[in-house]
N, C-alpha and C positions, 0 to 999 in steps of 0.2 A: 689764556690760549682760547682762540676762538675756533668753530667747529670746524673748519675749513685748515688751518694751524694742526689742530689733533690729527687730520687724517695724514696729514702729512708727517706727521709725529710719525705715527701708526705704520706706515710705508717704510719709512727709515729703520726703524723699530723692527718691523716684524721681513719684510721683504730685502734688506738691505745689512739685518743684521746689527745693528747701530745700538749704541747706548745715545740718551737724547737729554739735553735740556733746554728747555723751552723758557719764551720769554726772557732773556737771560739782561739784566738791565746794562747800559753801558756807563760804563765808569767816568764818570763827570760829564755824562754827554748828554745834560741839559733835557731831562725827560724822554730820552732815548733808549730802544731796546733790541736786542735782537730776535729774532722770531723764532728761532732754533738751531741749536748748533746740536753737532753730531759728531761718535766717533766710530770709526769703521775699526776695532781691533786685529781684524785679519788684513787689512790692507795699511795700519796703521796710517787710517786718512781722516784727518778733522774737516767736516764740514761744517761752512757758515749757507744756513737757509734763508730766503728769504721769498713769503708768499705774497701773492697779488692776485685776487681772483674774482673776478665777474663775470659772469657766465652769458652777459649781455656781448652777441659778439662786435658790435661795432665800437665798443666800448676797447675792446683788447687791441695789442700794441703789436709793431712789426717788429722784425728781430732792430731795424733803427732805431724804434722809439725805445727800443728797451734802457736804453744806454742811459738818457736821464733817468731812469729809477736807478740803474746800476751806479750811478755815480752818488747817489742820494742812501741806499740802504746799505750799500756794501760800502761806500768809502766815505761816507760820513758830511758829503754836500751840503748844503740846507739848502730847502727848495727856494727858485729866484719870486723872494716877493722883495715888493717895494714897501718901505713905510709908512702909513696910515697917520702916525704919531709923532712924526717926528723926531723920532729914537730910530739907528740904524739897523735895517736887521743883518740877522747872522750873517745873509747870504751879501748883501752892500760891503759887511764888511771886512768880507773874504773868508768867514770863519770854513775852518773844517773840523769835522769829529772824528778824522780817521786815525790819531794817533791814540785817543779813547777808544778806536772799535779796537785796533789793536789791542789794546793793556787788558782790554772786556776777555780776547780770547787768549792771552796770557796769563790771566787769574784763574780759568778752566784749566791751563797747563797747553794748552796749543801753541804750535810756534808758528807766530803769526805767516812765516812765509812759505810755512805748507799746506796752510788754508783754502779747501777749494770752495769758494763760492760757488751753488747753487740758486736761481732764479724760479719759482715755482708762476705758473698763471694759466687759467682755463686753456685758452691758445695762442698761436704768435701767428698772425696773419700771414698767409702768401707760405706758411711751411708747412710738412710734412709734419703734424704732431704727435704721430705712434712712436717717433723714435724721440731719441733723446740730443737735442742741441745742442754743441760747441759753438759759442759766441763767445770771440776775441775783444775785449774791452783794451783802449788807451787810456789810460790813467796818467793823463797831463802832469799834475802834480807832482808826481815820481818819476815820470818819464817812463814808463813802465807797461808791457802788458800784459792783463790777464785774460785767462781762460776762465770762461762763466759757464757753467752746465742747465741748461733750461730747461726744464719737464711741463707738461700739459698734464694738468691736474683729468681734465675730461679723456682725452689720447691714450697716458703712457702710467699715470699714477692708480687713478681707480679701476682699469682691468687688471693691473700689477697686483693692487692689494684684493682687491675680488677673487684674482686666483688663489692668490694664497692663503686667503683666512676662508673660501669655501661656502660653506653653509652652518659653520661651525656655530656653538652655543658660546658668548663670547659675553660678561661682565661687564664691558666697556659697552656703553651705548652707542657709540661710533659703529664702532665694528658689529655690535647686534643689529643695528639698520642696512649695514652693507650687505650681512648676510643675508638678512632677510629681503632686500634687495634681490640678489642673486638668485635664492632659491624662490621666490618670484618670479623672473625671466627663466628660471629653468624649466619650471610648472606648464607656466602658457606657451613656452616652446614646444614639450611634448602634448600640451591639449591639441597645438594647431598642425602639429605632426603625426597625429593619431585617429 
């Protein structure tokens, strides 16, 4: 799990109440994993996350573009490359991994069709990122649509977890930099208010 992964752990965890496993590998799906799944037991709601984040903003995607990553982390696409080798890749030769993403969240005990997908990334261009997104995915394949929940790690996830873990003394190095973060901007708030 990488730093950016953990906080989003950490928000799930601590803000949302969730039990978390991270990294969760997928089951035959060829060096695939998931980033973190989660279980809400008061909402009894399995969530599939999955993060993306660079804080470069030209670099981040519109709620359009998002839809090739949704097809690729949540349903198991392989990205369109062409062959190099002349061997065909996954994607030439129609492969998907989404009946492995599947069986990945039926070994945690999820039933794959109460799983809400989650999209985590700095920002989604052209939107309002303090709130939280509903984007509607077609998933061709199945014929099917889903409902993807999109958060702005910079927006809607680190004042979420800021508020809630505080200034607090915290073992996890994650959460001991936020707070000390925090009680940082609260310091020179009152220097420059005083």
């Amino acid at each position: 799990m990488n730093a950016t992964e953990h906080i989003i752990e950490s928000y799930f965890r601590l803000c949302r109440g969730c039990f978390t496993c991270s990294d969760r590998k997928v089951v035959g799906g060829n060096n695939r994993q998931l980033d973190l799944l989660a279980y809400d037991l008061n909402l009894k709601q399995p969530y599939h996350i999955e993060v993306s984040v660079t804080h470069q903003k030209n670099w981040c995607l519109s709620r359009e573009g998002l839809k090739y990553e949704f097809e690729r982390k949540f349903f198991g696409v392989p990205p369109k490359r062409e062959s190099k080798t002349g061997r065909p890749t996954d994607y030439e030769m129609g492969k998907s991994f989404f009946l492995q993403i599947e069986q990945t969240y039926k070994d945690v005990g999820f039933d794959p069709d109460d799983v809400k997908r989650v999209w985590v990334c700095w920002i989604v261009k052209g939107e309002e990122n303090s709130k939280q997104l509903n984007v509607s995915y077609h998933f061709e394949q199945l014929k099917r649509d889903f409902d993807i929940e999109v958060l702005s790690l910079r927006d809607f996830i680190l004042p979420q977890l800021e508020d809630k873990i505080g200034t607090a003394y915290y073992d996890d190095e994650i959460l001991r930099v936020l707070g000390l973060l925090k009680e940082r901007d609260k310091q020179r708030h009152n220097e420059n208010h005083s």
